[in-house]
mmCIF file of the C-alpha atoms, coordinates in Angstrom:
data_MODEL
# 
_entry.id   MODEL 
# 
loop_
_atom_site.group_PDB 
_atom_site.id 
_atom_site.type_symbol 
_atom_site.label_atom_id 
_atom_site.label_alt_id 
_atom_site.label_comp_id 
_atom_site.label_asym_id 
_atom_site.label_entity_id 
_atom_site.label_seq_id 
_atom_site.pdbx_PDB_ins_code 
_atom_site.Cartn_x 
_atom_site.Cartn_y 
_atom_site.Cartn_z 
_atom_site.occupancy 
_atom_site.B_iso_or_equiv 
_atom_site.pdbx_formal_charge 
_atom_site.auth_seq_id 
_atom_site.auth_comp_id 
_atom_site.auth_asym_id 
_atom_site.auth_atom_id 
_atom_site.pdbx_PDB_model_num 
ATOM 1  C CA . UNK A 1 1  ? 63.332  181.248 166.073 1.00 0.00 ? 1  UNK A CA 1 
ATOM 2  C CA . UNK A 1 2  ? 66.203  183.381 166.443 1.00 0.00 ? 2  UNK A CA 1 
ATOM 3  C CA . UNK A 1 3  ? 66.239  186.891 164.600 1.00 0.00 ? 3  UNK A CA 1 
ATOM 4  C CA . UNK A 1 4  ? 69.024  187.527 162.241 1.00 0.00 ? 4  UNK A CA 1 
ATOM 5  C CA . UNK A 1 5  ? 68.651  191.524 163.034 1.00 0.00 ? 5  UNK A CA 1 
ATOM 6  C CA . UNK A 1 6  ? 72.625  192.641 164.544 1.00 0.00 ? 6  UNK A CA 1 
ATOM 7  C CA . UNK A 1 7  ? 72.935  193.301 167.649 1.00 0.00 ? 7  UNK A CA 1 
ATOM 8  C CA . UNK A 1 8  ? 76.117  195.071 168.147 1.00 0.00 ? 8  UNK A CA 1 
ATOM 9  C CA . UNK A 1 9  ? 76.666  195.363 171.231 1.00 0.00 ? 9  UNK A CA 1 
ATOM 10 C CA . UNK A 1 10 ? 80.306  194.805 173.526 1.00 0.00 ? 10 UNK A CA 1 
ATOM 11 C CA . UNK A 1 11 ? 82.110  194.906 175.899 1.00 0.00 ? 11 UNK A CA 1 
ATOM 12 C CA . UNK A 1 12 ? 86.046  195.482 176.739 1.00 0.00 ? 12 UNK A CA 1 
ATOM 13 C CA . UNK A 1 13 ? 87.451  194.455 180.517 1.00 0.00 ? 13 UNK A CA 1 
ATOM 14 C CA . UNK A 1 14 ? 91.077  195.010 182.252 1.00 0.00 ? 14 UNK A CA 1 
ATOM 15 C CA . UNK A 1 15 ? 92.431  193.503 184.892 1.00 0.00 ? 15 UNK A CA 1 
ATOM 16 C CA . UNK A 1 16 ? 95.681  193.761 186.772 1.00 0.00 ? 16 UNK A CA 1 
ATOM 17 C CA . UNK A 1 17 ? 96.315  191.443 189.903 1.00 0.00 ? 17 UNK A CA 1 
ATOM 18 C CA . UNK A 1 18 ? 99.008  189.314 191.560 1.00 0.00 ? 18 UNK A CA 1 
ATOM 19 C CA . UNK A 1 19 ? 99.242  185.444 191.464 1.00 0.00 ? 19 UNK A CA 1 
ATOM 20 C CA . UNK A 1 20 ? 101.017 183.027 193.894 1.00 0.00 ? 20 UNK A CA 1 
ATOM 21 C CA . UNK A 1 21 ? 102.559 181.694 191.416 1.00 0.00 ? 21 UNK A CA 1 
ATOM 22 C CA . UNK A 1 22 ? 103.419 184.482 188.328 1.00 0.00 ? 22 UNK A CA 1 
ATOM 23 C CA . UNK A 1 23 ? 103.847 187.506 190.533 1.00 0.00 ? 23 UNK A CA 1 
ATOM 24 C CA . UNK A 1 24 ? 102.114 190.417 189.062 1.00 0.00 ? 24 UNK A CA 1 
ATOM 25 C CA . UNK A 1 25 ? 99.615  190.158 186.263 1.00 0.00 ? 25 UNK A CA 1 
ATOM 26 C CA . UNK A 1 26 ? 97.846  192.290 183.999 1.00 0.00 ? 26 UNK A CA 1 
ATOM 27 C CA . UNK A 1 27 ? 94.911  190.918 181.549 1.00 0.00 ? 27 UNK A CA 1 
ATOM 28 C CA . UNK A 1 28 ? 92.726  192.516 178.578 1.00 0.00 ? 28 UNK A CA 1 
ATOM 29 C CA . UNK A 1 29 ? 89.505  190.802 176.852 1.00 0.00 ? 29 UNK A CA 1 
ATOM 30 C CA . UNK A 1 30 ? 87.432  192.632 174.411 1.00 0.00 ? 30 UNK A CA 1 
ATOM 31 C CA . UNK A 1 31 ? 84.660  191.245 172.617 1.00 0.00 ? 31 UNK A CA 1 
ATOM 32 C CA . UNK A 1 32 ? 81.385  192.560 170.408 1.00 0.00 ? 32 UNK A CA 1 
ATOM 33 C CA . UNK A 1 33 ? 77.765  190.538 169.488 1.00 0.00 ? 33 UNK A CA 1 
ATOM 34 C CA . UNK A 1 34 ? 77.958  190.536 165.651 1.00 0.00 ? 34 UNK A CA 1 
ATOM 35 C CA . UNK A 1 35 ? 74.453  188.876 165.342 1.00 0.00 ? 35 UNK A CA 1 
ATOM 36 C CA . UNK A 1 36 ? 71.934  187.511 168.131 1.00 0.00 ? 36 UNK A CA 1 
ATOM 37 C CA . UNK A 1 37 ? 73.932  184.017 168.226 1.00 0.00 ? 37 UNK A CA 1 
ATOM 38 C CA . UNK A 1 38 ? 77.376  184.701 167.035 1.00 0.00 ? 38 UNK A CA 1 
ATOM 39 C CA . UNK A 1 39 ? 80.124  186.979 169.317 1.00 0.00 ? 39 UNK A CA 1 
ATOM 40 C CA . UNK A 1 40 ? 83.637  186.887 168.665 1.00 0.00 ? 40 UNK A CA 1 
ATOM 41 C CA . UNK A 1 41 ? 86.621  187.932 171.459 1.00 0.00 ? 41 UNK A CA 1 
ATOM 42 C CA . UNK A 1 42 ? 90.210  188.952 171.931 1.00 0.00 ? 42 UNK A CA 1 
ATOM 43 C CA . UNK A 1 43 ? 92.566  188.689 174.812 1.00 0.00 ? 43 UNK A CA 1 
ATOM 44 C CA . UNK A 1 44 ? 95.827  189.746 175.863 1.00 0.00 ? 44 UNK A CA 1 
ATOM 45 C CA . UNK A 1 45 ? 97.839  188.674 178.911 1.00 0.00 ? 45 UNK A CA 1 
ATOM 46 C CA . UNK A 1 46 ? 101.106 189.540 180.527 1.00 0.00 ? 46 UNK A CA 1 
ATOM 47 C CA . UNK A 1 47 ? 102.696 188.411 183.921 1.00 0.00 ? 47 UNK A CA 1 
ATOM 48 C CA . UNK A 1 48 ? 106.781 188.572 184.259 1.00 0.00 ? 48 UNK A CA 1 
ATOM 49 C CA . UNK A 1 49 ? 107.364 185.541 182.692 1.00 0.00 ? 49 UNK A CA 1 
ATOM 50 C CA . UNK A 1 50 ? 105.293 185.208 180.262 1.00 0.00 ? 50 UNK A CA 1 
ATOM 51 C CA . UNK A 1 51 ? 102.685 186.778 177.421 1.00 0.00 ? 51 UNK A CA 1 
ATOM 52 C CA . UNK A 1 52 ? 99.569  185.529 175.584 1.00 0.00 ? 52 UNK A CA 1 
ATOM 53 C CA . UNK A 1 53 ? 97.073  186.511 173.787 1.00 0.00 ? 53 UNK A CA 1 
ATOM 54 C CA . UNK A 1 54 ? 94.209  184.930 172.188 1.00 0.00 ? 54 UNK A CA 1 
ATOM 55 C CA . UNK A 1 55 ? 91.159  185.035 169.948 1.00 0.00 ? 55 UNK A CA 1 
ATOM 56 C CA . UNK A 1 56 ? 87.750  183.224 170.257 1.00 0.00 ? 56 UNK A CA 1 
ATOM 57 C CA . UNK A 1 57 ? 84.183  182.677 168.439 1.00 0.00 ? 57 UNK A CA 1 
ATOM 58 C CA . UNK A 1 58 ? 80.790  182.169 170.265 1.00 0.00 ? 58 UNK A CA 1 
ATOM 59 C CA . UNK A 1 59 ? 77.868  180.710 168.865 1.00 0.00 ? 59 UNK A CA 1 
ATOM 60 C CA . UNK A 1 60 ? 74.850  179.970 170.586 1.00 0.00 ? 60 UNK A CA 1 
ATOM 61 C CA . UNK A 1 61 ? 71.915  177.808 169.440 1.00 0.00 ? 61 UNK A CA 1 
ATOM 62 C CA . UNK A 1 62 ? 68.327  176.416 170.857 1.00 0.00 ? 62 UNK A CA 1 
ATOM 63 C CA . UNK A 1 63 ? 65.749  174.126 170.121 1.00 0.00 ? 63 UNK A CA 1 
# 
């Protein structure tokens, strides 16, 4: 059985590169482990033509 204890734990990751097809890129994801099964994330993205960002949950479960 899974605990219910938090974990808190995270991470945050850049990246900057250049596509074939956008040119030059640059990316951003953070996230953090709220509980052992449940995480939630953010992203940003930017190329020259183009933003985004994003948002995201994750929740794991077992049998």
């Amino acid at each position: 059985m899974l605990s219910d204890v938090p974990v808190r734990t995270g991470y945050l990751e850049a990246q900057a590169g250049v596509s074939s097809l956008t040119g030059a890129y640059a990316r951003l994801e953070g996230g953090a482990r709220l509980r052992s099964n449940l995480g939630l994330f953010a992203f940003a993205e930017a190329n020259v033509r183009e933003r985004m960002a994003g948002a995201g949950a994750q929740w794991t479960f077992g049998w």
